[in-house]
VEXDREN-2710 file (C-alpha; in Angstrom, 1 decimal):
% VEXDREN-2710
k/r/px/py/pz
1/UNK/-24.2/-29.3/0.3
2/UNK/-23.7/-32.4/-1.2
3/UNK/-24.0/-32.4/-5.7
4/UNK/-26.7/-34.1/-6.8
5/UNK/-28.7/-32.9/-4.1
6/UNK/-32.4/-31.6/-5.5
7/UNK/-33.0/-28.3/-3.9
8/UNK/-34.0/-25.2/-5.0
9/UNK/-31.1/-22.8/-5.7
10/UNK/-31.0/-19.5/-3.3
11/UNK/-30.4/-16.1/-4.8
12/UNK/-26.7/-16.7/-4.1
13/UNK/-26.7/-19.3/-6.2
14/UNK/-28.4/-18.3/-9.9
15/UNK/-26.3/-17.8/-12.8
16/UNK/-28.4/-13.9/-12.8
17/UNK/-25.9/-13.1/-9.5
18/UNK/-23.1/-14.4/-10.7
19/UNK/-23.3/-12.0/-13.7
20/UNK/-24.4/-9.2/-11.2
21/UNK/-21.5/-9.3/-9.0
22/UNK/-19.2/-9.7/-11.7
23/UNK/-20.4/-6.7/-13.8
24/UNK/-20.6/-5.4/-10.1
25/UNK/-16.7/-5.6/-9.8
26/UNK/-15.7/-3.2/-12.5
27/UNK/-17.5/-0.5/-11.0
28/UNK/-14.3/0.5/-9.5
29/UNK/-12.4/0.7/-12.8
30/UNK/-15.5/2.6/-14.8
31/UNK/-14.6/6.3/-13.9
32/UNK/-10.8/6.7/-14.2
33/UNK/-9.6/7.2/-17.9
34/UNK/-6.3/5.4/-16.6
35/UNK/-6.7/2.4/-14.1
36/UNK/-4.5/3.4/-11.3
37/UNK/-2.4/1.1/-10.3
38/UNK/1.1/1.5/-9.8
39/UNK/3.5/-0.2/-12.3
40/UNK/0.3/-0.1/-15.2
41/UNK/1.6/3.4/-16.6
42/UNK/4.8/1.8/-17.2
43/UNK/3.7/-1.1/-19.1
44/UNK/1.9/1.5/-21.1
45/UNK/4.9/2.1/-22.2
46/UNK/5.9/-0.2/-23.3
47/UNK/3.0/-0.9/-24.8
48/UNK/3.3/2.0/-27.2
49/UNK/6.7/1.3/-27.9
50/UNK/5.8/-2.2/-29.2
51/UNK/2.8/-0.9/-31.5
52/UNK/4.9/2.6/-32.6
53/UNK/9.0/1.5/-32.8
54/UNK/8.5/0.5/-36.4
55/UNK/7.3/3.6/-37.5
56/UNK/9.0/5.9/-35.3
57/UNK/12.9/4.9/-35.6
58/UNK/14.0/7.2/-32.8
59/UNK/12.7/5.0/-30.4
60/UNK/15.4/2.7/-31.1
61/UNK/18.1/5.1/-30.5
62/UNK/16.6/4.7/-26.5
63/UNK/14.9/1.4/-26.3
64/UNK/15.7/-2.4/-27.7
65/UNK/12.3/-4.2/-28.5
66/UNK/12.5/-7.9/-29.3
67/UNK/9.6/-10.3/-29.6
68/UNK/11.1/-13.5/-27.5
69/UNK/9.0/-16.5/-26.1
70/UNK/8.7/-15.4/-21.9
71/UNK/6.6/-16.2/-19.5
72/UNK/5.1/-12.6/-19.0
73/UNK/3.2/-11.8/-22.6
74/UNK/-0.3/-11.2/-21.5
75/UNK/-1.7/-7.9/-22.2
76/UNK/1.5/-7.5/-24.6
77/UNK/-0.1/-9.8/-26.9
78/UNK/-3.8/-8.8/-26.7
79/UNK/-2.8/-5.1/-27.0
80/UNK/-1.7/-6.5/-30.7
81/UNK/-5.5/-7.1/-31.7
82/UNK/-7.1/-4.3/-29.4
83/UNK/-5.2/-1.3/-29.7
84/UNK/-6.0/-0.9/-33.8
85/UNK/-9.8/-0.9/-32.8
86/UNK/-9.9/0.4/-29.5
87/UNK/-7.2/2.9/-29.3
88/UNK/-4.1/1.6/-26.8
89/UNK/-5.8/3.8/-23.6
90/UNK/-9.1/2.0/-23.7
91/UNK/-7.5/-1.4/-25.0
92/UNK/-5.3/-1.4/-21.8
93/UNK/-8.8/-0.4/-19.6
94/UNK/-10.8/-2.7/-20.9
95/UNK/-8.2/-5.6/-20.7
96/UNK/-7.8/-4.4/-17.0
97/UNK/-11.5/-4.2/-16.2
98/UNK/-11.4/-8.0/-17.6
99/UNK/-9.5/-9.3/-14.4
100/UNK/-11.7/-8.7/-11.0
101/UNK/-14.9/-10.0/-13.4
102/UNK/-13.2/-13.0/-14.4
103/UNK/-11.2/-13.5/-10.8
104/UNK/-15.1/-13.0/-9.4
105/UNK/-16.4/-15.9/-12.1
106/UNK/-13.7/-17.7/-11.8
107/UNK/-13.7/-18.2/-7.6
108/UNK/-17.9/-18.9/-7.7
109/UNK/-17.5/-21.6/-10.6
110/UNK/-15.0/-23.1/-8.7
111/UNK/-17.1/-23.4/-5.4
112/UNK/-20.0/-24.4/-7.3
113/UNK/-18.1/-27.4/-8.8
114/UNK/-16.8/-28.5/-5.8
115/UNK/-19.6/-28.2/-3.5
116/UNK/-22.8/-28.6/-6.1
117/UNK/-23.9/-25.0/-5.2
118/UNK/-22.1/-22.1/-4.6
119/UNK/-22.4/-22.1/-0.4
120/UNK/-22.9/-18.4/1.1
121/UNK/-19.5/-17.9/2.5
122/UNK/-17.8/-18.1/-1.0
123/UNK/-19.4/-15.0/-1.1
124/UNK/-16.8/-13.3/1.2
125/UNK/-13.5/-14.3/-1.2
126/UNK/-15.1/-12.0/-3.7
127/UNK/-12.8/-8.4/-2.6
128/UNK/-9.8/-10.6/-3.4
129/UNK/-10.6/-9.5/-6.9
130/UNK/-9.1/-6.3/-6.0
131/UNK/-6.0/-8.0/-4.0
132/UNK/-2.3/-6.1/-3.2
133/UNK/-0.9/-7.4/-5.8
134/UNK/-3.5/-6.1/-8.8
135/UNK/-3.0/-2.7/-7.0
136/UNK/0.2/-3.1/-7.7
137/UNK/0.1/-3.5/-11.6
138/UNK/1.1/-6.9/-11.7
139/UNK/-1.3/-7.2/-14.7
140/UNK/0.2/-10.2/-16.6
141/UNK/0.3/-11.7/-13.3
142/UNK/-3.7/-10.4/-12.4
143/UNK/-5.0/-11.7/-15.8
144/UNK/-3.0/-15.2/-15.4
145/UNK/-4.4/-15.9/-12.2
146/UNK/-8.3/-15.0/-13.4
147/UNK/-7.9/-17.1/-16.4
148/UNK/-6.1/-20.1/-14.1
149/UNK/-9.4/-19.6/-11.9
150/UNK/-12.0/-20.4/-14.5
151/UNK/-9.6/-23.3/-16.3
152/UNK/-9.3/-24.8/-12.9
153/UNK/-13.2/-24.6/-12.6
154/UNK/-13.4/-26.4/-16.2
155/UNK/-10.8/-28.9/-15.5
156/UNK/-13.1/-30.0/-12.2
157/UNK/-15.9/-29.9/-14.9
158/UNK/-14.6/-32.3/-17.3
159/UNK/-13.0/-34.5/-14.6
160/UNK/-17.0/-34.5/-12.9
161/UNK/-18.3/-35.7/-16.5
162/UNK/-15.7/-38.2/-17.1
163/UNK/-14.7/-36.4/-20.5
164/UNK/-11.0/-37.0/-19.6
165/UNK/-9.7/-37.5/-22.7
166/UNK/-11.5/-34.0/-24.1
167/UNK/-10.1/-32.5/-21.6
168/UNK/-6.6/-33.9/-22.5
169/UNK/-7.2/-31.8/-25.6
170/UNK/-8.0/-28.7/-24.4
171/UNK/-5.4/-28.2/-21.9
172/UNK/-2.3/-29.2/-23.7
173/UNK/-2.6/-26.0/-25.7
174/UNK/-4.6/-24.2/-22.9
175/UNK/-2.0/-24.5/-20.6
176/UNK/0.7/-22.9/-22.9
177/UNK/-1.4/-20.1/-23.4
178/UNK/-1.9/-19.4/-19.9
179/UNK/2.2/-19.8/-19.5
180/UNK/2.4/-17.2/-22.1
181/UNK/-0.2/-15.2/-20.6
182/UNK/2.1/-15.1/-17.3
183/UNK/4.2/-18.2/-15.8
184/UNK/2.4/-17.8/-11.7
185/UNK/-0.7/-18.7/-13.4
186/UNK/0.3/-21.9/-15.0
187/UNK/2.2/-23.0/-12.4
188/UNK/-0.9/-22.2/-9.7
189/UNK/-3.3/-24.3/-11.8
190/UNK/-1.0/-26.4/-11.8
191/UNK/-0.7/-26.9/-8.3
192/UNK/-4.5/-26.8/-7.5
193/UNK/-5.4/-29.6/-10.6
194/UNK/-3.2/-31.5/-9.1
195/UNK/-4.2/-31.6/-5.6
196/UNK/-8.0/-32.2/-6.8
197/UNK/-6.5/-35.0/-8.8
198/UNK/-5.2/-36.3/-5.8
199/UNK/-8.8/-36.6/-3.6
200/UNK/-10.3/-37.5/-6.7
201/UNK/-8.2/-40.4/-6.8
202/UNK/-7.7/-41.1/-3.4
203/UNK/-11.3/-41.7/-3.2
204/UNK/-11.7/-44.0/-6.2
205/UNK/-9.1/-46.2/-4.6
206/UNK/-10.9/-46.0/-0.9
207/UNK/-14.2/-47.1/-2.5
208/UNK/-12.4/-50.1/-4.1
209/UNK/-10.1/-51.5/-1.0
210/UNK/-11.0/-48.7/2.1
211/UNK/-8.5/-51.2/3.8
212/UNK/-5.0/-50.2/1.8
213/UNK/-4.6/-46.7/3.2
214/UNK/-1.1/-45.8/2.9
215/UNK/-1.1/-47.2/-0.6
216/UNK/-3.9/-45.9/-1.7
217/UNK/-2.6/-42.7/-1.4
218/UNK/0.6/-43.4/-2.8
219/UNK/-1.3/-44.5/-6.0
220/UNK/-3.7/-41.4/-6.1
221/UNK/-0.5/-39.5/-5.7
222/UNK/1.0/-41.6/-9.2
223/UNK/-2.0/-41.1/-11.0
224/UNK/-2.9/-37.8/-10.2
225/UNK/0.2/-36.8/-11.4
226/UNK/0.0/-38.5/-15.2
227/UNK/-3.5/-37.1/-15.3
228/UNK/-2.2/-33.7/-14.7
229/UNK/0.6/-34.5/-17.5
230/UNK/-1.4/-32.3/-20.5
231/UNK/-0.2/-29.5/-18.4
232/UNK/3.2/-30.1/-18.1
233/UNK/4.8/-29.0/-22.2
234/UNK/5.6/-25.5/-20.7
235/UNK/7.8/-26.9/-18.5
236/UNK/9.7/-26.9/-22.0
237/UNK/9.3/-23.3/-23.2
238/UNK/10.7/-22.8/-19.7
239/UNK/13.6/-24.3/-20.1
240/UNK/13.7/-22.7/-23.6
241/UNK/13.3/-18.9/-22.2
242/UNK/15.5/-19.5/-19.1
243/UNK/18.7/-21.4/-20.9
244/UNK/19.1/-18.3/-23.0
245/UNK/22.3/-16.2/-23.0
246/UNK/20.7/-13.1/-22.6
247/UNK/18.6/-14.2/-19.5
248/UNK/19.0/-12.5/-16.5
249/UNK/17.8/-12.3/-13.1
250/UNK/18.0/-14.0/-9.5
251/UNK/16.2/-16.1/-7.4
252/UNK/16.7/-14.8/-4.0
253/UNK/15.7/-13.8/-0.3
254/UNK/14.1/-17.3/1.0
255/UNK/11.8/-17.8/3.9
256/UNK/12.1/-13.9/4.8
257/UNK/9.1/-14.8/7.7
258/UNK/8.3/-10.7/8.3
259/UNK/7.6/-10.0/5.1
260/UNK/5.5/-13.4/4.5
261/UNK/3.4/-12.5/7.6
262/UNK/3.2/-9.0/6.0
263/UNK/1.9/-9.9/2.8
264/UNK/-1.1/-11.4/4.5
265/UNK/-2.1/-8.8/6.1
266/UNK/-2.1/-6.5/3.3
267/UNK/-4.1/-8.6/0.8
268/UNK/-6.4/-5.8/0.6
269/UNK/-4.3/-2.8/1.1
270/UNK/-5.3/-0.4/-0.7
271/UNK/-5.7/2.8/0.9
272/UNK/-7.0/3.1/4.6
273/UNK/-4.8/0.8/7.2
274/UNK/-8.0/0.8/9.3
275/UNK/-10.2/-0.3/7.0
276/UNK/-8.1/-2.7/4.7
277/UNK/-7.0/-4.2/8.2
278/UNK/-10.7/-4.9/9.5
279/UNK/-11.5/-6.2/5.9
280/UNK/-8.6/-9.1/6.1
281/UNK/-9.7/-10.3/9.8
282/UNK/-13.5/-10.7/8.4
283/UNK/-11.5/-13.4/6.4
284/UNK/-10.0/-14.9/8.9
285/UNK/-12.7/-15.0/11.5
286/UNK/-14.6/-16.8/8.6
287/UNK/-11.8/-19.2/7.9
288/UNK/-11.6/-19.9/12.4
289/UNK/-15.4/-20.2/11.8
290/UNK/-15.1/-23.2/9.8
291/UNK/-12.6/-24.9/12.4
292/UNK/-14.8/-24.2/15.7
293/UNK/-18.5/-23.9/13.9
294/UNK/-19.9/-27.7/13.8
295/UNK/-22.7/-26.4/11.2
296/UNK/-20.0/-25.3/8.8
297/UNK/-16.7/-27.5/7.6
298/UNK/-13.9/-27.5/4.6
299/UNK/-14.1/-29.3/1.7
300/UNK/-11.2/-31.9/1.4
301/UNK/-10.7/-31.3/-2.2
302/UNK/-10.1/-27.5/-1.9
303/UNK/-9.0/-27.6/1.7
304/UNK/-6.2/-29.7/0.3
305/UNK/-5.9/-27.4/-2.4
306/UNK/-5.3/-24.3/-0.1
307/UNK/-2.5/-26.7/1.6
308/UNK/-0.6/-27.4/-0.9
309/UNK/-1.0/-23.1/-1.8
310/UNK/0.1/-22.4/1.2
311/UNK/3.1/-24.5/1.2
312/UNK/3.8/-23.0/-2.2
313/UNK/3.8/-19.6/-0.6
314/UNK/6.0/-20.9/2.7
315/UNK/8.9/-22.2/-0.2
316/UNK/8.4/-19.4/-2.8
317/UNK/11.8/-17.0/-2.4
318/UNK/10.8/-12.9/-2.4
319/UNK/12.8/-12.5/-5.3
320/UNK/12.4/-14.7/-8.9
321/UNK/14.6/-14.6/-11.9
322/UNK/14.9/-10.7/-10.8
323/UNK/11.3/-9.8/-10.3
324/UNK/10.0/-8.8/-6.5
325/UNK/7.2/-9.5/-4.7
326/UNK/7.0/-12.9/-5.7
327/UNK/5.5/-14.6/-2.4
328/UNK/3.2/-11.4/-2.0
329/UNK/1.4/-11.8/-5.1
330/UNK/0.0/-15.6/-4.2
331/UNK/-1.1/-14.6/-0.6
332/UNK/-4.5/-13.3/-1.7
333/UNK/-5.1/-16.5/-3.3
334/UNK/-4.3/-18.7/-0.4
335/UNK/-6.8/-17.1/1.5
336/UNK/-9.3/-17.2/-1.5
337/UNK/-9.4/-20.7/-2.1
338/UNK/-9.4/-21.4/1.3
339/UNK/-12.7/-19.5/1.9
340/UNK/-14.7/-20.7/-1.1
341/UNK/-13.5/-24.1/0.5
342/UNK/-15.8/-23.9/3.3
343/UNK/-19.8/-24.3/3.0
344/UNK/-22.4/-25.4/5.2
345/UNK/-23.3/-28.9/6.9
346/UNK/-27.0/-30.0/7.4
347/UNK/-26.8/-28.5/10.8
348/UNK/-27.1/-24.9/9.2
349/UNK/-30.8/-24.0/8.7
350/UNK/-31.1/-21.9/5.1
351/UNK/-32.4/-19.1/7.3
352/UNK/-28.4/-19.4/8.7
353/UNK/-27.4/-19.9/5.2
354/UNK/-28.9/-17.0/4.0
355/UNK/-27.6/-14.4/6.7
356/UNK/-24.4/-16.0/5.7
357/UNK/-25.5/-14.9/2.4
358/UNK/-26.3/-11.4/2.9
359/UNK/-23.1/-11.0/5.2
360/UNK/-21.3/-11.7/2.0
361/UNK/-22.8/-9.7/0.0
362/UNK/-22.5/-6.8/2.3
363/UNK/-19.0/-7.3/2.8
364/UNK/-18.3/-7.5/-1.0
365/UNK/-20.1/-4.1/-1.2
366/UNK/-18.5/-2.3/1.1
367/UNK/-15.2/-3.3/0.1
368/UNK/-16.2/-2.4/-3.3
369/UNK/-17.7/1.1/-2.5
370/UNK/-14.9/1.4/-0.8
371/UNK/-12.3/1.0/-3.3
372/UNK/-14.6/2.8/-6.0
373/UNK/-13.9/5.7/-3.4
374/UNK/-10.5/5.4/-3.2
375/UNK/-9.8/4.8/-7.1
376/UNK/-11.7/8.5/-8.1
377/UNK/-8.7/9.8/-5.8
378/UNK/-6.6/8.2/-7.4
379/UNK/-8.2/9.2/-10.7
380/UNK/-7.7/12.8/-9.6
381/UNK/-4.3/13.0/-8.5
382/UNK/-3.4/11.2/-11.6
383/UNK/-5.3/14.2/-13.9
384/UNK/-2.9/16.7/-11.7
385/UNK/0.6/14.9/-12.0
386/UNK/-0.2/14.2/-16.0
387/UNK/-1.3/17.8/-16.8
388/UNK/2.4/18.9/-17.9
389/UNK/2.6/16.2/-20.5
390/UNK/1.2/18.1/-23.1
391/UNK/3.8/21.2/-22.4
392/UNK/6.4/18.6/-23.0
393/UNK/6.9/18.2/-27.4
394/UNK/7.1/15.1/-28.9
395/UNK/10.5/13.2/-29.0
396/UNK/11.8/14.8/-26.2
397/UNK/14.2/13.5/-23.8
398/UNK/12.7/13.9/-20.2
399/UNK/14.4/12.4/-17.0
400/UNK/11.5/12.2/-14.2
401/UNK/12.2/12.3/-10.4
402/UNK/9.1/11.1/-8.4
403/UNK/8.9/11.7/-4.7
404/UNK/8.7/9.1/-2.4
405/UNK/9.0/8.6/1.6
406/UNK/11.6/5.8/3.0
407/UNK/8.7/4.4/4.7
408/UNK/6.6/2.3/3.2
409/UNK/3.2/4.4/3.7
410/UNK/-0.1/2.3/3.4
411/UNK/-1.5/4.7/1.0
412/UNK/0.8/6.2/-1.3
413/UNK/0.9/8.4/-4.2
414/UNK/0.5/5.6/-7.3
415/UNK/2.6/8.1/-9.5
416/UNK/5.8/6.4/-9.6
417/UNK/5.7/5.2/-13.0
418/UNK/3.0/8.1/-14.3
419/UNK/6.4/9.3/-16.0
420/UNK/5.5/6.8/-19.1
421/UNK/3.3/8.1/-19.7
422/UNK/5.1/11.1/-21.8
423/UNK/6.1/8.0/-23.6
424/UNK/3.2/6.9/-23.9
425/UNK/1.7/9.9/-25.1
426/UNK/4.4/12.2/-26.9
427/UNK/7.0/9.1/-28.0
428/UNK/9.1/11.1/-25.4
429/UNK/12.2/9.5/-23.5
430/UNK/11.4/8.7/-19.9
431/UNK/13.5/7.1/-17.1
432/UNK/11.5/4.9/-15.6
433/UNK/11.2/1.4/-17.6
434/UNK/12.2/-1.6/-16.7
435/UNK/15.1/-2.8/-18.0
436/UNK/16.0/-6.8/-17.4
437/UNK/16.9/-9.1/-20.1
438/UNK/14.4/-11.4/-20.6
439/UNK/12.3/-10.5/-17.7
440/UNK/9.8/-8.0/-20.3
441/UNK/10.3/-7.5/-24.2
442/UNK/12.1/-4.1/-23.8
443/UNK/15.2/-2.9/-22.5
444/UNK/16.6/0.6/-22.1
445/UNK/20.3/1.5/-24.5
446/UNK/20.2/4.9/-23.9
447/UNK/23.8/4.8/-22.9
448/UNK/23.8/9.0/-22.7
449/UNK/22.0/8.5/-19.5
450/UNK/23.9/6.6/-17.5
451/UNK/23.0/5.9/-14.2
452/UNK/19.7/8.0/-15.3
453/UNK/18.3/5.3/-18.2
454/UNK/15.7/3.0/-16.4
455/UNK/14.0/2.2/-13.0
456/UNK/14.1/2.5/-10.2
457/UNK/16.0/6.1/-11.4
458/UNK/12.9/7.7/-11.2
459/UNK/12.1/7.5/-7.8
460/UNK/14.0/9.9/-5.3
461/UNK/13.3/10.4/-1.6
462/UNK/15.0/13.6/0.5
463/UNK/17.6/11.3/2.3
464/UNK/19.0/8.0/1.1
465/UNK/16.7/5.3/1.9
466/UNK/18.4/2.2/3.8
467/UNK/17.9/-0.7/1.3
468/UNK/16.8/1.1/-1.7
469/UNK/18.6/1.9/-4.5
470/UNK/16.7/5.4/-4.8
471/UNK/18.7/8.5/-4.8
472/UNK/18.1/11.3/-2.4
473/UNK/16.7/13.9/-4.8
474/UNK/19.9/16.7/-4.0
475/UNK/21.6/13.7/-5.1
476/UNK/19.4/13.4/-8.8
477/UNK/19.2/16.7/-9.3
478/UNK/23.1/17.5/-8.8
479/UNK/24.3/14.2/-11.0
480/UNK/22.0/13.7/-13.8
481/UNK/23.8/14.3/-17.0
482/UNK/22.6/17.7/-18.6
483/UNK/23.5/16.8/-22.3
484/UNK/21.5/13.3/-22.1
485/UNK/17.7/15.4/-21.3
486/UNK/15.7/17.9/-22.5
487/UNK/13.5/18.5/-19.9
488/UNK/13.2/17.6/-16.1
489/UNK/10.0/16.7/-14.6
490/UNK/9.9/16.5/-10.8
491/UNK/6.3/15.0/-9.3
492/UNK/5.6/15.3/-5.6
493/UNK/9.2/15.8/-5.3
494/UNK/11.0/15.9/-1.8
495/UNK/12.5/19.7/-1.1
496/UNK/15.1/20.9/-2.3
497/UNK/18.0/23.6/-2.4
498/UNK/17.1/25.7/-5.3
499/UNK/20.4/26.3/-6.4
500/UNK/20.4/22.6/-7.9
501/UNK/18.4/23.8/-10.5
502/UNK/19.6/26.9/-11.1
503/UNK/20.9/26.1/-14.4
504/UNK/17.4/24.8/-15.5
505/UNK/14.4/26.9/-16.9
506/UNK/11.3/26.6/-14.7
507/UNK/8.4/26.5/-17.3
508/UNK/5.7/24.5/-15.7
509/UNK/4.3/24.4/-11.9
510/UNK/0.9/22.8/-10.4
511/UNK/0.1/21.7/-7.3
512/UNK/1.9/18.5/-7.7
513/UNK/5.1/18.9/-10.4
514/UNK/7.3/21.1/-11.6
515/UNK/8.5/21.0/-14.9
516/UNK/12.3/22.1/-16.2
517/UNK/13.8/22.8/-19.9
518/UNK/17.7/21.9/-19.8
519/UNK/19.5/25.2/-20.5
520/UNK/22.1/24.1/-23.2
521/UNK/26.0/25.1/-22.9
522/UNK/27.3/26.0/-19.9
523/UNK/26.4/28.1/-16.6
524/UNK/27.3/31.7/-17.7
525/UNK/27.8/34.2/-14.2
526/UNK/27.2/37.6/-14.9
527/UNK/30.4/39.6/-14.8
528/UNK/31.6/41.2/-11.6
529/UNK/31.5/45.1/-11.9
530/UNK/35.1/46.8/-11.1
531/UNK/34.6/49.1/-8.0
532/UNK/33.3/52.5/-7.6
533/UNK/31.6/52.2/-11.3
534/UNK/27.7/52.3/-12.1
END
């Protein structure tokens, strides 16, 4: 639908549903007292180390905690507000409950900016809200990506009303925010300003001589890139956080094709293969719809847009400056620009439109009933792993073994980091930080624990895993250093020969975890009785 165009606006299109669906898209997240996702107990964390080190000095015997100028300081810098007035728990919810409203605002804006009203198929990007990598815990990343959204839809704004030089303004500091808040995003709208930039551009130049083609596009492609230059300073602060001595990391594992073509397909894993499956080939038959369907087509600007993503995705390494998953966690994104790029031609009646509407809808309702579902599981196996954590006292040292299988199971348990939670909670040592110079504020010096002081320690399967650096749990339980821990916590662990532990006190079991108190001083074996006495 072309803008300017002056037609009623459909139920789809009112500023009322765009405010329903969002509100809509926290449901999931309204129930459990801890969003679960996986890594987000271990940023809690960290979290609490950052508000509580101060005050509670033994921390520092364990943990380094430096403020430094990186690339990953979203919810680390709003906790710094929140968590006085909220409490850290319902800071860290609330923050989190943020992302799939403002990912849902920010993909409808968008679409209405480009094509004048938001067309009924945008409506199907919506579950991408609740992508692979948000289940993860990537929540810097999640947050980023929702805020890059909604300044991409303002930048198309302000280019639309010609207040260029307003938005100049804004978006020098804007975008070193958003580089704070986490570096994908910046870098994302970076990519997509520039590629509308580009058409826009292009287009003033065809107007003016449609005859000079080829240079046409070679002076959009000049001028789109000065116009995009108030987003360019945290190419700066990146040089600044990655030039520094204690910097660590690698960029690694290029063009790995099978896991790229993986990460596609699990843009909305979650929990049921079947069903996650099904939900990613609606997308795609809607994208296919837009190639062979003459009543529906692709907007060059974010058609152009998704191009350039994708390319983006193709080049992107698995691995950057230490931290996994990097391709994996633009995929969903890809595929969400591309669908709010489509909308409908005059050909489509608006009795087609509004099917297409209702469709949508339907689809975004079932994925989010669906994943509502699945999170009160979640919910529930989280209240049974965390239920020792008040047996253990505070400033304890605990080391944590959670079980996992060597294959990578769809659904799995979401516990792996639920250790942190003892640090959260009781200021207790756990095992299961991350510990990379420069890649997050904190970094593990508990130098008693050896091989035992930060992930992936935590995680133990029954035999060792090909390509993992988990240790088969006969293998934890044997070599972890008795003097370094106080207790041993072992959640959905593999089995074990009991002997391994016979040196440990068994003082907690529940259906998921079994907890251990270190016995202090060596293994005493009774005495062997001289023969023939009672």
């Amino acid at each position: 639908m072309a803008r300017g165009q002056n037609t009623e606006l459909h139920w789809w299109q009112t500023r009322g549903f765009v405010v329903a669906v969002a509100l809509a898209s926290i449901i999931p997240l309204l129930w459990p007292e801890i969003p679960p996702l996986v890594d987000l107990p271990g940023h809690m964390g960290r979290y609490r180390v950052q508000l509580a080190i101060g005050e509670n000095p033994w921390l520092s015997q364990w943990y380094n905690f430096r403020w430094q100028m990186i690339g990953n300081l979203g919810i680390d810098l709003l906790i710094e507000p929140l968590a006085p007035i909220f409490g850290l728990q319902l800071a860290v919810k609330l923050i989190v409950m943020a992302i799939p409203a403002l990912t849902v605002t920010g993909l409808l804006w968008i679409a209405r900016e480009v094509h004048g009203r938001i067309p009924a198929t945008a409506l199907f990007a919506l579950p991408l809200a609740y992508s692979y990598p948000f289940q993860f815990g990537f929540v810097n990343f999640a947050l980023a990506m929702a805020l890059a959204l909604n300044l991409f839809a303002l930048w198309l704004r302000m280019g639309r009303l010609g207040r260029t030089k307003l938005r100049t303004a804004i978006f020098i500091p804007v975008s070193c925010l958003l580089w704070l808040c986490h570096t994908f995003g910046w870098g994302v709208l970076g990519v997509l300003a520039f590629s509308a930039e580009l058409i826009r551009q292009h287009d003033i130049r065809r107007d003016s001589d449609p005859k000079s083609w080829a240079h046409g596009w070679f002076r959009a492609c000049i001028q789109a890139g000065l116009n995009c230059l108030p987003l360019a300073l945290p190419m700066v602060m990146m040089v600044v956080w990655r030039s520094g001595d204690h910097v660590g990391g690698k960029t690694q594992d290029w063009f790995n094709w099978r896991w790229k073509m993986n990460w596609i397909t699990m843009v909305l894993r979650d929990r049921w293969m079947a069903f996650d499956i099904a939900s990613v080939t609606v997308l795609f038959v809607i994208l296919f719809r837009g190639v062979r369907d003459q009543t529906i087509e692709y907007s060059r600007n974010l058609g152009l847009s998704a191009l350039f993503l994708a390319g983006v995705y193709v080049l992107l390494p698995r691995i950057v400056f230490g931290s996994a998953y990097a391709d994996m966690r633009l995929a969903p994104f890809v595929l969400a620009i591309a669908v709010i790029a489509l909308r409908p031609q005059h050909g489509l009646s608006l009795r087609g439109a509004a099917v297409l509407a209702v469709l949508g809808f339907a689809f975004f309702s079932v994925r989010l009933a669906g994943t509502t579902v699945s999170y009160l599981m979640y919910d529930r196996s989280y209240d049974q792993a965390i239920a020792a954590i008040d047996t253990v006292p505070e400033r304890s040292r605990v080391v944590s073994f959670v079980g996992r299988r060597c294959r990578d199971d769809w659904a799995y348990s979401r516990l792996e980091h639920v250790p942190a939670l003892l640090l959260e909670r009781r200021l207790a040592f756990t095992n299961d930080q991350w510990s990379m110079a420069g890649a997050q504020l904190l970094t593990t010096n508990y130098a008693a624990a050896r091989g035992f002081a930060h992930d992936p320690s935590e995680i133990v399967s029954d035999i060792k895993c090909r390509g993992q650096f988990w240790r088969p749990i006969s293998m934890a339980l044997e070599k972890f250093p008795r003097d370094a821990f106080d207790y041993v916590w072992l959640i959905h662990p593999p089995k074990f020969d009991s002997t391994l532990v016979r040196d440990l006190t068994l003082i907690r079991r529940d259906e998921t975890s079994l907890l251990y108190r270190v016995n202090r001083g060596p293994l005493v074996q009774p005495a062997a009785r001289p023969a023939g006495t009672e």
